[in-house]
DRENDO-1510 file (C-alpha; in Angstrom, 1 decimal, always signed):
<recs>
REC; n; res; u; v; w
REC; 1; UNK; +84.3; +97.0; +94.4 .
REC; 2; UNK; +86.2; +94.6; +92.2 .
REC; 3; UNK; +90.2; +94.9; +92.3 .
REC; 4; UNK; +92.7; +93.5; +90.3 .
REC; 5; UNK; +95.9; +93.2; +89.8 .
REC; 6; UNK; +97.1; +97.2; +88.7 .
REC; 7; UNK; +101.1; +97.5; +88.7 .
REC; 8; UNK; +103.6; +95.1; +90.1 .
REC; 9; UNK; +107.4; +95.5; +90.7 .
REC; 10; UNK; +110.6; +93.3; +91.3 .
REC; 11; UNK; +113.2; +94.4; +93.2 .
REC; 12; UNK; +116.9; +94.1; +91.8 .
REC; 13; UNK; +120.3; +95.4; +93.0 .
REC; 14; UNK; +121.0; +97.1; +89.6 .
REC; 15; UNK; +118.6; +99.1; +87.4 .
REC; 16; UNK; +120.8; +99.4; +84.5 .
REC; 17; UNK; +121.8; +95.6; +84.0 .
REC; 18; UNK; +118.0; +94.7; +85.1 .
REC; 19; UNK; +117.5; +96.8; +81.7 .
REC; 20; UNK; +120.0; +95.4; +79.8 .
REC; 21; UNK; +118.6; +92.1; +80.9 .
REC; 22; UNK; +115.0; +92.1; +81.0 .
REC; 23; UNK; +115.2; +94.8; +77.9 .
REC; 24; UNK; +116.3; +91.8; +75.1 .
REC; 25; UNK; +114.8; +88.8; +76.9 .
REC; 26; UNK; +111.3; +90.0; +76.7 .
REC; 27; UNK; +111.3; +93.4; +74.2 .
REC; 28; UNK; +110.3; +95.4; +77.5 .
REC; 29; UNK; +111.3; +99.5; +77.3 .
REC; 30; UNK; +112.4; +101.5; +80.0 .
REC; 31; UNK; +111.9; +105.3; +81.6 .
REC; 32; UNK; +113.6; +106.4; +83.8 .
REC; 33; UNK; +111.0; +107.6; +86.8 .
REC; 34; UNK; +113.7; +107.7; +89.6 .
REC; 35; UNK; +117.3; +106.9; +90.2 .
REC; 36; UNK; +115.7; +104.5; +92.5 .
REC; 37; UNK; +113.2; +103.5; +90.0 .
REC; 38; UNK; +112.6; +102.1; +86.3 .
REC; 39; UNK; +109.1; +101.7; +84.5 .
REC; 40; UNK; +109.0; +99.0; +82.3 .
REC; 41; UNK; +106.6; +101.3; +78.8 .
REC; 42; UNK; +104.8; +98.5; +77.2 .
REC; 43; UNK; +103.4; +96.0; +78.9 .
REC; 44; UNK; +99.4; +94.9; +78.9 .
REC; 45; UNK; +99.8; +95.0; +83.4 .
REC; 46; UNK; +101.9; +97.7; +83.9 .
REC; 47; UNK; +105.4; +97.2; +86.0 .
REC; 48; UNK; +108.4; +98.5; +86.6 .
REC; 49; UNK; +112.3; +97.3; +89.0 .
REC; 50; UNK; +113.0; +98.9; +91.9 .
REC; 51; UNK; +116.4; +99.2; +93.3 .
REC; 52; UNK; +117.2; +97.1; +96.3 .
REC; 53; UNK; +118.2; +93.6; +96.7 .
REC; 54; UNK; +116.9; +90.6; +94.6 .
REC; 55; UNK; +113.3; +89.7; +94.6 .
REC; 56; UNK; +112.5; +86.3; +95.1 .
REC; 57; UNK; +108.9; +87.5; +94.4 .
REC; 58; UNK; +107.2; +90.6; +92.7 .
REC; 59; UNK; +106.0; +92.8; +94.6 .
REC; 60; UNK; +101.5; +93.0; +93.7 .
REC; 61; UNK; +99.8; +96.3; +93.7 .
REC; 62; UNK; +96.0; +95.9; +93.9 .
REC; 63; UNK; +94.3; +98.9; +91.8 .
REC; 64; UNK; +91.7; +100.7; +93.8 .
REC; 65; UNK; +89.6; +103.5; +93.1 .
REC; 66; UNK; +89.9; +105.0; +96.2 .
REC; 67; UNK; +93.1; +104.4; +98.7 .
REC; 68; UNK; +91.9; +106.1; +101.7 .
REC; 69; UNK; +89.0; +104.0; +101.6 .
REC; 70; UNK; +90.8; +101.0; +101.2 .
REC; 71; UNK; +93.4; +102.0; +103.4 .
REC; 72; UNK; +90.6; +102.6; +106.0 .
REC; 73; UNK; +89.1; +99.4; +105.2 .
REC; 74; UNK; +92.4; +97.4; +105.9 .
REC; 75; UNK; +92.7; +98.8; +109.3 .
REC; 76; UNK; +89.1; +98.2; +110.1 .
REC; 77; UNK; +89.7; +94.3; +109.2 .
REC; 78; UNK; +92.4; +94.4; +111.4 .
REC; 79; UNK; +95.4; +94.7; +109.2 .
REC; 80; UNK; +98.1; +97.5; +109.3 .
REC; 81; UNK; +99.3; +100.3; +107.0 .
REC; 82; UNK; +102.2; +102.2; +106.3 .
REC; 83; UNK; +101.5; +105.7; +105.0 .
REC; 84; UNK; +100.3; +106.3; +101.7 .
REC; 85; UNK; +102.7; +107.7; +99.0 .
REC; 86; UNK; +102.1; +109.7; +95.7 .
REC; 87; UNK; +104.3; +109.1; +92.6 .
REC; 88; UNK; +103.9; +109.9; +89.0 .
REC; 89; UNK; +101.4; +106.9; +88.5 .
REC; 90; UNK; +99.1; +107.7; +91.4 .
REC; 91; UNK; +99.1; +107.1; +95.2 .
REC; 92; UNK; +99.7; +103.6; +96.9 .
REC; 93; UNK; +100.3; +101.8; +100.4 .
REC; 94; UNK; +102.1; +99.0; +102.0 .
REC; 95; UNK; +99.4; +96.8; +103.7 .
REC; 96; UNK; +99.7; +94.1; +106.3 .
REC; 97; UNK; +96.5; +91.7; +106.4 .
REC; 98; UNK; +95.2; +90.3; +110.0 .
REC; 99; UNK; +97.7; +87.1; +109.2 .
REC; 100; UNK; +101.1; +89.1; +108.3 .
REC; 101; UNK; +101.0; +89.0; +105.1 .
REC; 102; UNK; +101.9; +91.9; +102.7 .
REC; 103; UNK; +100.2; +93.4; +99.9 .
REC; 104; UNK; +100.2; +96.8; +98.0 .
REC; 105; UNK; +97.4; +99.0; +97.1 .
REC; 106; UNK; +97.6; +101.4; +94.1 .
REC; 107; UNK; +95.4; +104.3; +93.1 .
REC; 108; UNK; +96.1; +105.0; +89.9 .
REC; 109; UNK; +96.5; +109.3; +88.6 .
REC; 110; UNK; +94.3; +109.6; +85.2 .
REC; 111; UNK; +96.3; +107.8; +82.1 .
REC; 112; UNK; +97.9; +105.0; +84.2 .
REC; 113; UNK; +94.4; +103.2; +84.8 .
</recs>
């Protein structure tokens, strides 16, 4: 299986100045998914803010063709889950590897591949 890198947010207090910010530094357009969330349209890896605090780093989704396979894996290997989520762009899972460290894995719907 090869995985790579398929969607990555940042957390920010405020959607609507994280738009008004983002939008004219880097020529990024918005939808609104969620009051809680904002997809950034056109960008080559897609990515969108969630609300919450500041990030002081994005959060990485790996893209996987299957997540209950994956999320089997993880536990297999000794890691931990948190229960798998659908949104409009697929379904994804908070992961925990055998060391603590925390990843997201993202199973893209068809079109957001």
């Amino acid at each position: 299986m090869n995985v790579e890198l398929g969607y990555y947010t940042l957390s920010v207090p405020d959607l609507d100045r994280a738009a008004a910010f983002y939008g004219p530094l880097f020529g990024w357009e918005f939808t609104r998914e969620h009051e809680t969330y904002l997809h950034v349209t056109n960008t080559a890896v897609p990515m969108g803010f969630v609300s919450g605090g500041p990030s002081t780093q994005p959060n990485l989704y790996y893209h996987v063709s299957d997540i209950d396979a994956a999320v089997e894996q993880v536990r297999k290997l000794g890691g931990s889950t948190g229960e798998v989520f659908a949104s409009k762009s697929g379904r994804g899972c908070s992961c925990t590897d055998d060391q603590g460290t925390q990843i997201s894995l993202w199973e893209p719907d068809p079109g957001f591949a």
